[in-house]
Backbone as CSV, one residue per row, in Angstrom:
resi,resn,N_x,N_y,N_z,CA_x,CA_y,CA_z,C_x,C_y,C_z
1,UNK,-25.657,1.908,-0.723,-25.223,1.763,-2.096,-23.862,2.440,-2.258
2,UNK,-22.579,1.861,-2.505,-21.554,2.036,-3.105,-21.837,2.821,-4.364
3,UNK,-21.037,4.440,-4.522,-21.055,5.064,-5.267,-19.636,5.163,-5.829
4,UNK,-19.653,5.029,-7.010,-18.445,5.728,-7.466,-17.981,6.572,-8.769
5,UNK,-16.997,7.994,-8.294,-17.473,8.416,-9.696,-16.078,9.005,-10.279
6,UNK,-16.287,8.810,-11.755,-15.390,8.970,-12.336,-14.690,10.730,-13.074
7,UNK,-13.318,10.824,-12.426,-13.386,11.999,-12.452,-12.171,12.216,-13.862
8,UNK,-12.388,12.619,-15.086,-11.443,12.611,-16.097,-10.053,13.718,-15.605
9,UNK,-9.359,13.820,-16.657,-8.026,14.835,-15.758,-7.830,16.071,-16.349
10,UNK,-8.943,15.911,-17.355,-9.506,17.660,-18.136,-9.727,18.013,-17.145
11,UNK,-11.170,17.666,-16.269,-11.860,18.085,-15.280,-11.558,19.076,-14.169
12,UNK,-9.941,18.445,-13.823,-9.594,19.207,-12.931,-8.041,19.553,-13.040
13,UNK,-7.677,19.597,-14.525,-6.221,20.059,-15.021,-6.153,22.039,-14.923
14,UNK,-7.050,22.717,-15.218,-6.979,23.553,-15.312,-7.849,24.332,-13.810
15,UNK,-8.033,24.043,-13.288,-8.413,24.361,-11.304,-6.995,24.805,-10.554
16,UNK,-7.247,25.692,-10.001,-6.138,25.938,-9.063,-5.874,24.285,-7.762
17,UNK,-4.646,25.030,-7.351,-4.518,23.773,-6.439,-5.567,23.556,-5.210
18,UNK,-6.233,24.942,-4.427,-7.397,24.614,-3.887,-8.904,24.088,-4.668
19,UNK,-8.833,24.622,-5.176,-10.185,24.011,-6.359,-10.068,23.036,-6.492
20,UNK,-8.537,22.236,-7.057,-8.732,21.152,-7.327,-8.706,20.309,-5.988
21,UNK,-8.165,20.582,-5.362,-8.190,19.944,-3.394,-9.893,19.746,-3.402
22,UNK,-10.547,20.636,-3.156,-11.893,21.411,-2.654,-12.655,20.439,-3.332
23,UNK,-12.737,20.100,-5.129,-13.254,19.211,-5.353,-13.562,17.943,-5.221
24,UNK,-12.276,17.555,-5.196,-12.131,16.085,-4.303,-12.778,15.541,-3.421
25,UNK,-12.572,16.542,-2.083,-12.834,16.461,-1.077,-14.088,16.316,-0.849
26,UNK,-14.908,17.769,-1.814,-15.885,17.805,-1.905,-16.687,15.992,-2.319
27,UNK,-16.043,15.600,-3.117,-17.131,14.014,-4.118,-16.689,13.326,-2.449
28,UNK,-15.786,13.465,-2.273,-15.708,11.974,-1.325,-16.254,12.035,-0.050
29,UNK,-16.573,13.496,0.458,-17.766,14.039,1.698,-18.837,13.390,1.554
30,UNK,-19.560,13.125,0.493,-20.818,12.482,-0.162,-20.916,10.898,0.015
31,UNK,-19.585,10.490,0.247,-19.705,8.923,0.246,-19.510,8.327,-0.664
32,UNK,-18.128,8.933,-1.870,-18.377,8.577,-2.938,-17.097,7.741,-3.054
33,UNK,-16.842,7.418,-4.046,-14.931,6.636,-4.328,-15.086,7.406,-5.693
34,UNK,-13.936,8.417,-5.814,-13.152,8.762,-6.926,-12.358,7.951,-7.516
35,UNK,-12.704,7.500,-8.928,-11.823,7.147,-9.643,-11.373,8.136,-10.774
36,UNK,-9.982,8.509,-10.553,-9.028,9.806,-10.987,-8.220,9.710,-11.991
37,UNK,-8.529,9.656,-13.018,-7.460,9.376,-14.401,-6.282,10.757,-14.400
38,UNK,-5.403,9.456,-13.722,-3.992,10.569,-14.193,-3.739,10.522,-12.317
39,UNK,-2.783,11.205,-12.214,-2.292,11.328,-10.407,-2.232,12.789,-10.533
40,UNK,-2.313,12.749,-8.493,-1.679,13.846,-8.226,-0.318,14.440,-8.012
41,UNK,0.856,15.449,-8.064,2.101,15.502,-7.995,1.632,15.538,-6.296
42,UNK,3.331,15.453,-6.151,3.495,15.265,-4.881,2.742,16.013,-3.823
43,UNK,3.390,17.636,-4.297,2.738,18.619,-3.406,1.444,18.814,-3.292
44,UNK,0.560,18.424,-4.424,-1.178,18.331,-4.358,-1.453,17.159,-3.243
45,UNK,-0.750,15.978,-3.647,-0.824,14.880,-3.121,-1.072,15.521,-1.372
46,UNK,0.497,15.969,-0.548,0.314,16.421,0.644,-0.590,17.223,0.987
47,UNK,-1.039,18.021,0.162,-1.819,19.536,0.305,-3.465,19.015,0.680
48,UNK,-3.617,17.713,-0.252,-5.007,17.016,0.105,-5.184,16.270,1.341
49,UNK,-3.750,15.887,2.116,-3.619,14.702,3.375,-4.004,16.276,3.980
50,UNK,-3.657,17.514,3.945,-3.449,18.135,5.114,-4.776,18.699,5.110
51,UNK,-5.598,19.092,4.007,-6.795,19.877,3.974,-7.466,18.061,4.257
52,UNK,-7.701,17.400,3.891,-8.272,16.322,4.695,-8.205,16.559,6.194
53,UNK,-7.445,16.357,6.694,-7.101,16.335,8.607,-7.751,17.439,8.987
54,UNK,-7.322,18.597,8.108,-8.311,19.709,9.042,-9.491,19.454,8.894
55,UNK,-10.293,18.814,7.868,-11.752,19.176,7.504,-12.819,17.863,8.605
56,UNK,-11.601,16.774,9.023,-11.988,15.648,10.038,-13.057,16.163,11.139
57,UNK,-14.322,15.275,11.325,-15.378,16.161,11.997,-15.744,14.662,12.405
58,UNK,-16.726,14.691,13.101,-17.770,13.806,13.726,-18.359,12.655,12.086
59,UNK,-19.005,13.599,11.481,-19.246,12.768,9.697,-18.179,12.350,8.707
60,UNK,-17.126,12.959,9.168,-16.331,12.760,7.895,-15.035,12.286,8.429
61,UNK,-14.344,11.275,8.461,-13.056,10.606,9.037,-11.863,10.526,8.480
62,UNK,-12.277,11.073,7.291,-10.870,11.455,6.513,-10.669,10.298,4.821
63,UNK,-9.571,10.334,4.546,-9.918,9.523,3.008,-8.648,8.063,3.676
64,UNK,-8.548,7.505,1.947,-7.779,6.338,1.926,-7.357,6.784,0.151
65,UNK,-6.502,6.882,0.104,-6.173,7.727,-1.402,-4.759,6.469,-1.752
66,UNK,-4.885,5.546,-3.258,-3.833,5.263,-3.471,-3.344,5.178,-5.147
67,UNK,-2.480,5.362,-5.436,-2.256,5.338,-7.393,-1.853,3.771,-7.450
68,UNK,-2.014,3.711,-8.729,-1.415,2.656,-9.643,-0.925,3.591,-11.285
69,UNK,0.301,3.388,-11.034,1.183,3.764,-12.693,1.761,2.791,-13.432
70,UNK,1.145,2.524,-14.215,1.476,1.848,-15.834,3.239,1.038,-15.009
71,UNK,3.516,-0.280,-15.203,4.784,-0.381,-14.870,5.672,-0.897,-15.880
72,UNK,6.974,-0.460,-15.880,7.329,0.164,-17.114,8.952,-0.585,-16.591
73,UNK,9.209,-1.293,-15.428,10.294,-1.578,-15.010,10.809,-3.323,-15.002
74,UNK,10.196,-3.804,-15.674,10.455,-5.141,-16.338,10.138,-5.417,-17.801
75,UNK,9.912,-4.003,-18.051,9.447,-4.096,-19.776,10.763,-4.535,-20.325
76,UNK,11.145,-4.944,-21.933,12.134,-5.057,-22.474,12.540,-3.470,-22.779
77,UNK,13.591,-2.759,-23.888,13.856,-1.783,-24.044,12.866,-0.932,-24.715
78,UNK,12.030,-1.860,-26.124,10.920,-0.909,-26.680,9.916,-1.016,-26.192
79,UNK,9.670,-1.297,-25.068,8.385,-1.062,-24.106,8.845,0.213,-22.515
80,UNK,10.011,0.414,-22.653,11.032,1.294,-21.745,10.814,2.561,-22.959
81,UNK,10.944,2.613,-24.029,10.838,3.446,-24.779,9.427,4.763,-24.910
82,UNK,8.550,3.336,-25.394,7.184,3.677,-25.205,6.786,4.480,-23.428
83,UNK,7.129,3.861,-22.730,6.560,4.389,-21.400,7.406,5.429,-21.122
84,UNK,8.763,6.253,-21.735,9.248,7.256,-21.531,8.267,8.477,-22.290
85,UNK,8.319,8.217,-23.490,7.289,8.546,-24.900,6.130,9.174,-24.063
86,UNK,5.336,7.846,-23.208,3.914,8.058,-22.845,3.933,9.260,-21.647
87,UNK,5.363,8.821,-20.493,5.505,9.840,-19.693,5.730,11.568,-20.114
88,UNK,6.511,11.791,-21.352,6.413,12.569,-21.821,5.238,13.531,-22.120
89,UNK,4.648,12.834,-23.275,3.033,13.110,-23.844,2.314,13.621,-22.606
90,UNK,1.931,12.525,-21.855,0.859,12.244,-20.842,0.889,13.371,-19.209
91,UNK,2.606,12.839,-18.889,2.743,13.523,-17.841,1.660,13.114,-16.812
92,UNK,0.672,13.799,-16.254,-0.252,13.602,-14.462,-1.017,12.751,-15.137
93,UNK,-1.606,12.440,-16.427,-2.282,12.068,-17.059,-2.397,10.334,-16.942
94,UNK,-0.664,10.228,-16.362,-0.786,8.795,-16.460,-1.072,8.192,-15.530
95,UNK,-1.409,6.742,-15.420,-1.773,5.936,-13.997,-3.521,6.718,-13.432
96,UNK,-4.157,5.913,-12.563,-5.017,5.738,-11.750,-5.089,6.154,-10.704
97,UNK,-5.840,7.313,-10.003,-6.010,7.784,-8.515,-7.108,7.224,-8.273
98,UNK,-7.966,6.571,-6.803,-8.626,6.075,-6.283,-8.754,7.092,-4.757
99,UNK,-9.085,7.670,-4.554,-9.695,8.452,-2.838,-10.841,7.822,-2.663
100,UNK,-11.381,7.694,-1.541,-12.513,7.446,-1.164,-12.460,7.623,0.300
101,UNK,-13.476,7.735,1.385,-13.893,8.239,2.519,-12.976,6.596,3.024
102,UNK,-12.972,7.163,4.609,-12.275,6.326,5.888,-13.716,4.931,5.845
103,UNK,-14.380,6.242,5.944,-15.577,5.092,6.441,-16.385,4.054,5.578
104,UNK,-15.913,4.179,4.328,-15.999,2.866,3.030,-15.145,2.418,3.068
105,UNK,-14.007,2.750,3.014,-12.986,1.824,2.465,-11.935,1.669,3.519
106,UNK,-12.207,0.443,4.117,-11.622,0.096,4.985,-10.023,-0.306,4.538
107,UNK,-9.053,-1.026,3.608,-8.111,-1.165,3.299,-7.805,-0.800,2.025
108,UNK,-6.846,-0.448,1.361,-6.309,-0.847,0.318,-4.929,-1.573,-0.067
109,UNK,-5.048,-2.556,-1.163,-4.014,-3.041,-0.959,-3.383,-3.139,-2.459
110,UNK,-2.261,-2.993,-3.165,-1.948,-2.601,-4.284,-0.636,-3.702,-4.763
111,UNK,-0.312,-3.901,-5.854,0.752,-4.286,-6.483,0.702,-3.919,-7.760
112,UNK,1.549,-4.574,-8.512,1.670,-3.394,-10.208,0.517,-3.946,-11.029
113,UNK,0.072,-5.427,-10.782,-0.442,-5.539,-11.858,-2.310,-5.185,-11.412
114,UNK,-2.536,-5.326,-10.017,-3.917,-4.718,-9.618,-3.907,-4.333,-8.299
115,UNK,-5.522,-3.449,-7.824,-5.511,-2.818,-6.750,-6.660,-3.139,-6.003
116,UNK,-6.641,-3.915,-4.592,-7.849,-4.142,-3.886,-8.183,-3.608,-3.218
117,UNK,-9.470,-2.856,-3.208,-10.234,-1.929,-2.792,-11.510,-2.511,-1.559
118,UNK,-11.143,-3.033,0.014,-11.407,-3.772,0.740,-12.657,-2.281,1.772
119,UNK,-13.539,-2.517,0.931,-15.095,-1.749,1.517,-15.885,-2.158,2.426
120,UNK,-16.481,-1.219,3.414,-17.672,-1.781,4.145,-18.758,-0.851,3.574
121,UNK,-19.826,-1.717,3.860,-21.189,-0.550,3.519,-21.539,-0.204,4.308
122,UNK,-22.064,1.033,4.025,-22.321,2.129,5.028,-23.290,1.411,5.791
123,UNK,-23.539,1.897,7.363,-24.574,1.456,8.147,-26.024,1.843,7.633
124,UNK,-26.957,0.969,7.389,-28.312,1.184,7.374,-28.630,0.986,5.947
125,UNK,-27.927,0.446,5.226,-27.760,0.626,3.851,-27.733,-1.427,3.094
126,UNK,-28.038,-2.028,4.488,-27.779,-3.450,3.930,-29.214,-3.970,3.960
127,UNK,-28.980,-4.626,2.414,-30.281,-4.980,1.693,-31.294,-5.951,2.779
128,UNK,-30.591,-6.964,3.240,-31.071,-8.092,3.992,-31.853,-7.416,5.219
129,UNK,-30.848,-6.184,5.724,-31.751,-5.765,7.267,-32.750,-5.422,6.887
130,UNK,-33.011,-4.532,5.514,-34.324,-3.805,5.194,-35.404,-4.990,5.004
131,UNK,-34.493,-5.952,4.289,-35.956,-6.901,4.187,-36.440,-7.874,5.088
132,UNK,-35.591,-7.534,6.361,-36.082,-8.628,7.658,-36.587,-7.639,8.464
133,UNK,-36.955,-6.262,8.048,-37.804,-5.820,9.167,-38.885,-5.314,8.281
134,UNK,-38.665,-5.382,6.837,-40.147,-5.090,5.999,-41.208,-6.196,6.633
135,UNK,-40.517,-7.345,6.751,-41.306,-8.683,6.893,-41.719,-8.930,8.241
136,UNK,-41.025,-8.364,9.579,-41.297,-8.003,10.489,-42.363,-7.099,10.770
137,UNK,-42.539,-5.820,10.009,-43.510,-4.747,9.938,-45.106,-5.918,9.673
138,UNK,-45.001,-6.330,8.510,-45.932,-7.041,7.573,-46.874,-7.956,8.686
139,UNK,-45.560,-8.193,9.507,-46.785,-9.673,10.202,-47.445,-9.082,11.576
């Protein structure tokens, strides 16, 4: 079963930069896909590739982490306005983070207006095998 969970940007606005690393890391150890309202800045951004690599073990293969931000570069001028406005206000707040484990999410692939999120399911976890060896057991 594909899990995924949604993490608001209260949640982890006020966490130090390990806390907020640690958490992450922590949901997506589980097998989960974070969906992250708002991004990370740059340096969180690296700080998570690098505490990822070290934490790489036999169970855990590392993430697939990508944003999507509001695009704001073919707008006319009062839609250039607004998305300065919103950058202002909003700041990390804006756009979509997505992490999830190596071993779900096999690709991602992105452009401005959507983001494909190209998954395998975990081994042992597919509906059909369970029910061709329930039926196997049975006879």
């Amino acid at each position: 079963m594909l899990t995924i969970q949604f993490v608001p940007y209260h949640e982890i606005d006020g966490l130090s930069l390990a806390d907020k690393i640690r958490k992450l890391i922590d949901i997506v150890r589980e097998n989960r896909i974070v969906l992250m309202e708002g991004h990370l800045k740059k340096k969180e951004e690296a700080d998570l590739i690098k505490m990822t690599m070290e934490a790489i073990d036999e169970r855990f293969k590392g993430i697939e982490i990508s944003v999507i931000y509001p695009d704001t570069k073919n707008a006319d001028f009062a839609g250039k306005v607004k998305g300065g406005l919103a950058n202002i206000l909003l700041g990390e707040r804006r756009g979509i983070t997505v992490i999830g484990p190596a071993t779900v999410i096999k690709e991602i692939k992105r452009d401005p207006d959507r983001m494909q999120l190209m998954i395998e399911e975990a081994k042992g976890s597919d509906r059909r095998k369970r029910k061709r060896s329930a039926r196997r057991r049975r006879r």
